[in-house]
N, CA, C and O of each residue as an XYZ file, in Angstrom:
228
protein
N      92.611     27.769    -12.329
C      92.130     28.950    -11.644
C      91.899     28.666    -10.156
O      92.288     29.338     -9.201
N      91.031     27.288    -10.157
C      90.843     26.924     -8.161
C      92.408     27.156     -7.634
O      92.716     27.698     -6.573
N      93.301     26.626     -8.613
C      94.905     25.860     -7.743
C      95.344     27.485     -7.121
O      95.529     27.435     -5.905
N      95.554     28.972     -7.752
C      95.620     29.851     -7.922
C      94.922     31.035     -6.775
O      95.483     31.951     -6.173
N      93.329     30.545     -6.763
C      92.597     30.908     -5.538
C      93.018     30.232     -4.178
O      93.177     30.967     -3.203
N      93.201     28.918     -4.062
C      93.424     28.489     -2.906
C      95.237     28.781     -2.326
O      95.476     28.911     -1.125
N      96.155     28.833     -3.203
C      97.239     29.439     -2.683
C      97.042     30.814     -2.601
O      97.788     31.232     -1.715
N      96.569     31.481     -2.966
C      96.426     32.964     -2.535
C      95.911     32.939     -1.077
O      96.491     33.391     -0.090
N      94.645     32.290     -1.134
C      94.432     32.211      0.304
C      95.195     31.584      1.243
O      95.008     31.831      2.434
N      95.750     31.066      1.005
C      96.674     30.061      2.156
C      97.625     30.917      2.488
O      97.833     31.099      3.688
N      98.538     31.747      1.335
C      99.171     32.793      1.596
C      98.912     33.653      2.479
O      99.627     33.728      3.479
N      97.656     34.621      2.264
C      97.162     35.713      2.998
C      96.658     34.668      4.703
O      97.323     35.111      5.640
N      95.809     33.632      5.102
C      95.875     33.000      6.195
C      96.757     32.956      7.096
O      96.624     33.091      8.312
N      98.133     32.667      6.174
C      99.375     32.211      7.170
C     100.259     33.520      7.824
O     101.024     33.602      8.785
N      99.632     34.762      6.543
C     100.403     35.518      6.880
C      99.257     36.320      8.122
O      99.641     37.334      8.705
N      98.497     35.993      8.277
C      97.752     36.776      9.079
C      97.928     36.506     10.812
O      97.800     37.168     11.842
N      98.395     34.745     10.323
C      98.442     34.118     11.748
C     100.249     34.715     12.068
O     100.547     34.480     13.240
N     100.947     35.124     11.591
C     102.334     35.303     11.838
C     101.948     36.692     12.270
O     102.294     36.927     13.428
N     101.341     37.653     11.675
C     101.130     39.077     11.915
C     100.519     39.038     13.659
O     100.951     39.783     14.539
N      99.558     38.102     13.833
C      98.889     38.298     14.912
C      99.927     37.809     16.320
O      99.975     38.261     17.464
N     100.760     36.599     15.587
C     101.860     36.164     16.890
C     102.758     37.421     17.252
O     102.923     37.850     18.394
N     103.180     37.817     16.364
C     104.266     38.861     16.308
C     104.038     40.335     16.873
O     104.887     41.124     17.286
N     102.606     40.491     16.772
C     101.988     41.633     17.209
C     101.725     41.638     19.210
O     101.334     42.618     19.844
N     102.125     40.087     19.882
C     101.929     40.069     21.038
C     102.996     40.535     21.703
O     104.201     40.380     21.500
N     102.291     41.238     22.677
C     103.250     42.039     23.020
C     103.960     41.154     24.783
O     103.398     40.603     25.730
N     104.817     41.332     24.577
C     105.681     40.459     26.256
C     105.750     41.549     27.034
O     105.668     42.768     26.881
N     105.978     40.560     28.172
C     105.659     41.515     30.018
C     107.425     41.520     30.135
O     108.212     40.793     29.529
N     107.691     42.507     31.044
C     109.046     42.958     31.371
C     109.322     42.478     33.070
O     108.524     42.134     33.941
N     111.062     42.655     33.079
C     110.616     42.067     34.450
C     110.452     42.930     35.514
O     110.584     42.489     36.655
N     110.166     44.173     35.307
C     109.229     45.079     36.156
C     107.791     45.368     36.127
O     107.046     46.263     36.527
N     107.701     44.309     35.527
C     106.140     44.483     35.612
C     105.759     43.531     36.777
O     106.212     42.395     36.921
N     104.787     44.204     37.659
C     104.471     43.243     39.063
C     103.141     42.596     38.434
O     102.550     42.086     39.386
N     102.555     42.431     37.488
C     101.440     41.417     37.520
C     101.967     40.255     36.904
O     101.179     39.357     36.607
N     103.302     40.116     36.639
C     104.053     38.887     36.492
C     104.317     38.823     37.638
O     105.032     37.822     37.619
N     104.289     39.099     38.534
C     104.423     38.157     39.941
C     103.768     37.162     40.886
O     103.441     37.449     42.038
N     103.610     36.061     40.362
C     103.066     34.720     40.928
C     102.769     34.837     42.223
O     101.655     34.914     42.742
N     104.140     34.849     42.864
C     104.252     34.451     44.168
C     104.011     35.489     45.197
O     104.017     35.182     46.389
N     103.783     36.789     44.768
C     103.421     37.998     45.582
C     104.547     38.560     46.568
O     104.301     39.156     47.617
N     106.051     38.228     45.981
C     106.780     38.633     46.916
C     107.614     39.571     46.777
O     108.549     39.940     47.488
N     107.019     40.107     45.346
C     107.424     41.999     44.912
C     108.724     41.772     44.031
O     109.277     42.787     43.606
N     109.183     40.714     43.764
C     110.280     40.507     42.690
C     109.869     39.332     41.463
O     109.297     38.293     41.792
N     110.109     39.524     40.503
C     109.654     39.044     39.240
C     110.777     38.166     38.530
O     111.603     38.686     37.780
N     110.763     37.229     38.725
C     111.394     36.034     38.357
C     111.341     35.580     36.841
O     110.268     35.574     36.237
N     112.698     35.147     36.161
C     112.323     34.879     35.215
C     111.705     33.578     34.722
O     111.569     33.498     33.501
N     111.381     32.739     35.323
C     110.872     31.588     35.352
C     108.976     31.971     36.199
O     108.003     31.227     36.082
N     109.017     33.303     36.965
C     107.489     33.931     36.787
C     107.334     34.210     35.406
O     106.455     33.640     34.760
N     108.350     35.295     34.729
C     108.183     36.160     33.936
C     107.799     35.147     32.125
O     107.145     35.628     31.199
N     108.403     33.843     32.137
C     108.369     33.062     30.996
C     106.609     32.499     31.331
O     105.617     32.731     30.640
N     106.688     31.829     32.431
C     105.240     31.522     32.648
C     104.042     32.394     32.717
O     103.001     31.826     32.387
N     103.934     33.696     33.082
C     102.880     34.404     33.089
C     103.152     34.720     31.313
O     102.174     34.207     30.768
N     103.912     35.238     30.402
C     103.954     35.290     29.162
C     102.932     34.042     28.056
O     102.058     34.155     27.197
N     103.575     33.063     28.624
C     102.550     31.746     28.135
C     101.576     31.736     28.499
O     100.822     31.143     27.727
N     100.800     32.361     29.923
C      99.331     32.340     29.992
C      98.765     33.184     29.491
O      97.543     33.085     29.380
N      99.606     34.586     28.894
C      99.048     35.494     28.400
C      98.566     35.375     26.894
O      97.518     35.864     26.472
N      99.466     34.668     26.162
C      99.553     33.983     24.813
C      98.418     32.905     24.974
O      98.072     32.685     23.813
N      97.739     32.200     25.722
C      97.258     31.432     25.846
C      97.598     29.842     25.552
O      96.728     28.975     25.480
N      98.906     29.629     25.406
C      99.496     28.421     25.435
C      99.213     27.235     26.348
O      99.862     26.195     26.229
């Protein structure tokens, strides 16, 4: 019965942590608060890095 409870939970855990990655939402490259460098164009090497700070990576 424990073996039974604890995969159920491990199940519902993992799936919660996949629901929550998947649910983040990414910046576009018109979005200007991806812009680092303040020079009104959005780079994709801004646009990958402000994504990861947003994710908190």
């Amino acid at each position: 019965m424990k073996r039974y409870l604890l995969s159920g939970l491990t199940i519902v855990l993992s799936t919660l942590a996949m629901v929550s990655a998947a649910s983040a939402g990414q910046t576009h490259l018109n979005d200007l608060a991806a812009d680092h460098n303040g020079d009104g164009v959005v780079t994709i090497g801004e646009l990958i890095n402000y994504n990861r700070d947003q994710r908190g990576n």
